[in-house]
N, C-alpha and C positions, 0 to 999 in steps of 0.2 A: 504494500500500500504506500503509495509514492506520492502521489495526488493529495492536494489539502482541499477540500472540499468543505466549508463551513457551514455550518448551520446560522449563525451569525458571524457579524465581525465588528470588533471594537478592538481598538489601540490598549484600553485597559477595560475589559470584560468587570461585569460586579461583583464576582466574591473573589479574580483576582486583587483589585482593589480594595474591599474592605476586609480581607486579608491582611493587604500590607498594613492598612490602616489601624488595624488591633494589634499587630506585631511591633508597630512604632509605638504605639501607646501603651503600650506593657513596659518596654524599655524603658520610655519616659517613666513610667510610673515606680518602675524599677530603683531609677536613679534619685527620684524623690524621697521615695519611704525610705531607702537607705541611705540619705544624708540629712532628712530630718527630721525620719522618727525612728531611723537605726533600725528600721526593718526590712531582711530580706528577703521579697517577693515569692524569690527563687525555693526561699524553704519550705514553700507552699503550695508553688505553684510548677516547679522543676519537679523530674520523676525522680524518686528515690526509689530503692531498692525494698520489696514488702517485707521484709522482715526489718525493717528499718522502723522507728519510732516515730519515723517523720511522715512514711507513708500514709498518702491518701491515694481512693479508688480513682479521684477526679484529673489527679495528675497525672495518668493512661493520656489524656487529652491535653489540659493546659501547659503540658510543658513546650508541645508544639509551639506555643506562640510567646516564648519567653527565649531570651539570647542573652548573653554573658556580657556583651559589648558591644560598641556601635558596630564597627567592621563585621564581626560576626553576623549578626542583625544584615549589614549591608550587602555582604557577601552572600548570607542565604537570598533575598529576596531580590536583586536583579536576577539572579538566576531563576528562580521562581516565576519574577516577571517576563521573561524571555520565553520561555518553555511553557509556564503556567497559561500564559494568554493565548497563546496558538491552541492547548487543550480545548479551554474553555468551550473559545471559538469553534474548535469540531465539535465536539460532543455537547454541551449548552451549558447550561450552568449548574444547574441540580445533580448530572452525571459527575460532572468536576468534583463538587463539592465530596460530592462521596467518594469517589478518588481518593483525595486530596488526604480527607479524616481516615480511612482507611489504610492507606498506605503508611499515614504518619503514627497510627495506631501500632498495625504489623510489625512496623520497623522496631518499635518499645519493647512488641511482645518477643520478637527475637532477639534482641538485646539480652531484656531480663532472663529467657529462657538459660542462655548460655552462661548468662551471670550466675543462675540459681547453680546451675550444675559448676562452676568453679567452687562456689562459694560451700558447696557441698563437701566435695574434696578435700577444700579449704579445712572446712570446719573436721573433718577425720582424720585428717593428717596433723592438727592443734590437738586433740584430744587422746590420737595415740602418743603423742609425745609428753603429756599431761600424765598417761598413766604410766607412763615405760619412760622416765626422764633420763637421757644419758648425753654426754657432751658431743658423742657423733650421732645422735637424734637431733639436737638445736641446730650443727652445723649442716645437717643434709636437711633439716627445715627451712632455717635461713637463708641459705645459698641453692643449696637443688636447687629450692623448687621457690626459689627466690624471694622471698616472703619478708626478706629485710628490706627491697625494693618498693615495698608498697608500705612495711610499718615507720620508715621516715628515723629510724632511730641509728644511733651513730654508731658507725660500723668498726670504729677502732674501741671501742671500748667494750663494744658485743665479744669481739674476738681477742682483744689485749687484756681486758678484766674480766672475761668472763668463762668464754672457750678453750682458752689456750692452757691456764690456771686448774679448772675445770678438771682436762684434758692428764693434767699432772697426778690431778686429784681426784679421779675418776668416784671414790667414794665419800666425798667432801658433800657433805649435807647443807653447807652454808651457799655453796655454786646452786646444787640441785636446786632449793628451795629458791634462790634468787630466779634464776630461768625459768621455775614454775609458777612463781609469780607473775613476769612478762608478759608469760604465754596468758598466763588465763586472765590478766587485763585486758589483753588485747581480744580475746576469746568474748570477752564479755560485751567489748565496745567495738567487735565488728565491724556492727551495722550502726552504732551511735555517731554520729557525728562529732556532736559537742564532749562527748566522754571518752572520743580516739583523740581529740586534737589536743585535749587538757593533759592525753597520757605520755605523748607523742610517738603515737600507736596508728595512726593514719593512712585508713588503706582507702587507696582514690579507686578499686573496685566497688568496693560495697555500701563505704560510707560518705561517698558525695552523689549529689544530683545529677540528672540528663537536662538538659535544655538543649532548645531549638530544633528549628523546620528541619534539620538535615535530611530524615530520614523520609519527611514526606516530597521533601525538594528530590532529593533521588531517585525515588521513584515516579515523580514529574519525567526528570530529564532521562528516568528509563524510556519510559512510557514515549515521549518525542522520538528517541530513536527506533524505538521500536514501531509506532506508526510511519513515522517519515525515514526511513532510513539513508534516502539518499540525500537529503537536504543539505546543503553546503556552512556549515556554521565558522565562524571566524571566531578561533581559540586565540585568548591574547586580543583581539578585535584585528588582528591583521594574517594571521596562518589560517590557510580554509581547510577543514576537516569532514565529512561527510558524517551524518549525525550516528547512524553504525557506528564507526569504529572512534568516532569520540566517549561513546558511550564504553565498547569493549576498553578502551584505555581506564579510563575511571576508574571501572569495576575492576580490572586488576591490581592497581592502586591500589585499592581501598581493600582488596585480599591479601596485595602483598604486608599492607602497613599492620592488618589485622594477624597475619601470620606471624609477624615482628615480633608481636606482644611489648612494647616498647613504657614500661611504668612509668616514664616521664611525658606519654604522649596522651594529654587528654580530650581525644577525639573518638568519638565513638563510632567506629569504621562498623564494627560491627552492626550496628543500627541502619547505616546508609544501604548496605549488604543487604538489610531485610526488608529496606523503603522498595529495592530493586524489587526481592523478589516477590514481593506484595503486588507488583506492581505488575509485572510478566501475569500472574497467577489472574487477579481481575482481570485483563484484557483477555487474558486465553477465554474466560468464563464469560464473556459480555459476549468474544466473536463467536465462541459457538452457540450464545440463545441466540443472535442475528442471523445465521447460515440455517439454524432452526427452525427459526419464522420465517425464512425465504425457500426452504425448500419442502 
């Protein structure tokens, strides 16, 4: 399908627009309550993780329209508007919309899905080492499987006073009981926010928010490739690219970055991955009730 055949047409379609216009006023509002009444929108209104204290059901949905920063903000929604307003215009406005919520939905639900099954792991690999404390248990916690990465805590002192000493002292009840302590603050403020970052036990898997469109923006700019595939788009605004393989570029990106596992990257590739395939999934399912009713 190569052909843009509109059902309407408009420069900015209406719930591309009042789209953008809820996603700027969140921002705005963002930046208000947190400079003059010290309150973070985001903690409310960003997805947390459900085992989290901070979880609500309604943040499945509002996190979509909540962003970190202007750029962030700006960066999802030209894109949004590029891709989003040629949708619109084929398919009308009501179809979009559900698009749009959906895909941005998906993308959460396979975020968190993959989140729950780490955090699973997580939590079994902390409580075998809880009941079985020994100084090559903390080191192949720590490092394996890298878990100092995400608790933010200082690594010459884990292993200069703790590990190494430990290690000498393999039956030293004053190490065991130090390390057993760590672990099970940290064990306990997983999913806490405010009770990782006062321990400085902070793990940016489980215990910080999602925000922003990404995940429903990418499956936008699936969905464009995948209808228009030959359409010529100008990456950079001056390299022309055919909407195809702009699209297969991304996606591998965003597999490779995810493959990385990178604890200083807080982007949630994984999320964008599931904007995708929310996105592939309704269109397969829209074209065949179409070829259904037409034949």
């Amino acid at each position: 399908m190569n052909e843009f055949r509109p059902r309407q047409f408009s420069l900015l379609p209406i719930a591309v627009k009042n789209i953008l216009i809820i996603n700027g006023l969140l921002l705005f509002a963002t930046f208000v309550f947190n400079n003059v009444y010290h309150i973070d929108l985001n903690d409310y209104l960003g997805l947390f993780f459900p085992k989290s204290p901070h979880f609500h059901p309604w943040q499945l949905i509002t996190h979509m329209f909540m962003h970190g920063s202007f750029m962030h903000l700006f960066s999802n929604m030209l894109a949004f508007y590029m891709f989003g307003s040629v949708l619109e215009n084929y398919w009308g406005t009501r179809r979009f919309v559900i698009f749009y919520l959906l895909t941005g939905v998906g993308a959460a639900l396979c975020y968190l899905s993959v989140m729950w099954f780490n955090a699973h792991q997580t939590e079994v690999l902390v409580q075998h080492f809880l009941n079985h404390p020994t100084p090559s248990g903390l080191r192949d916690l720590l490092f394996t499987h890298h878990l100092i990465d995400f608790m933010r805590l200082d690594q010459n002192y884990i292993v200069g006073e703790l590990i190494q000493p430990w290690e000498s002292f393999p039956r030293s009840s004053h190490y065991a009981n130090e390390a057993v302590e760590i672990m099970r603050n940290y064990q306990q403020n997983m999913y806490n926010l405010q009770g990782a970052e006062s321990l400085n036990l902070f793990d940016t898997r489980f215990a910080t928010n999602l925000v922003g469109a990404s995940g429903a923006v990418f499956g936008v700019l699936f969905a464009f490739g995948y209808l228009f595939p030959n359409t010529i788009i100008y990456f950079q605004f001056f390299i022309p690219i055919k909407a195809k393989y702009f699209v297969m570029i991304y996606g591998a990106l965003e597999l490779y970055a995810m493959w990385q596992n990178n604890p200083n990257d807080n982007v949630a590739h994984l999320a964008h991955l599931g904007g995708m395939l929310f996105a592939f999934i309704l269109i397969r399912i829209w074209n065949r009730r179409i070829k259904n009713n037409l034949f």
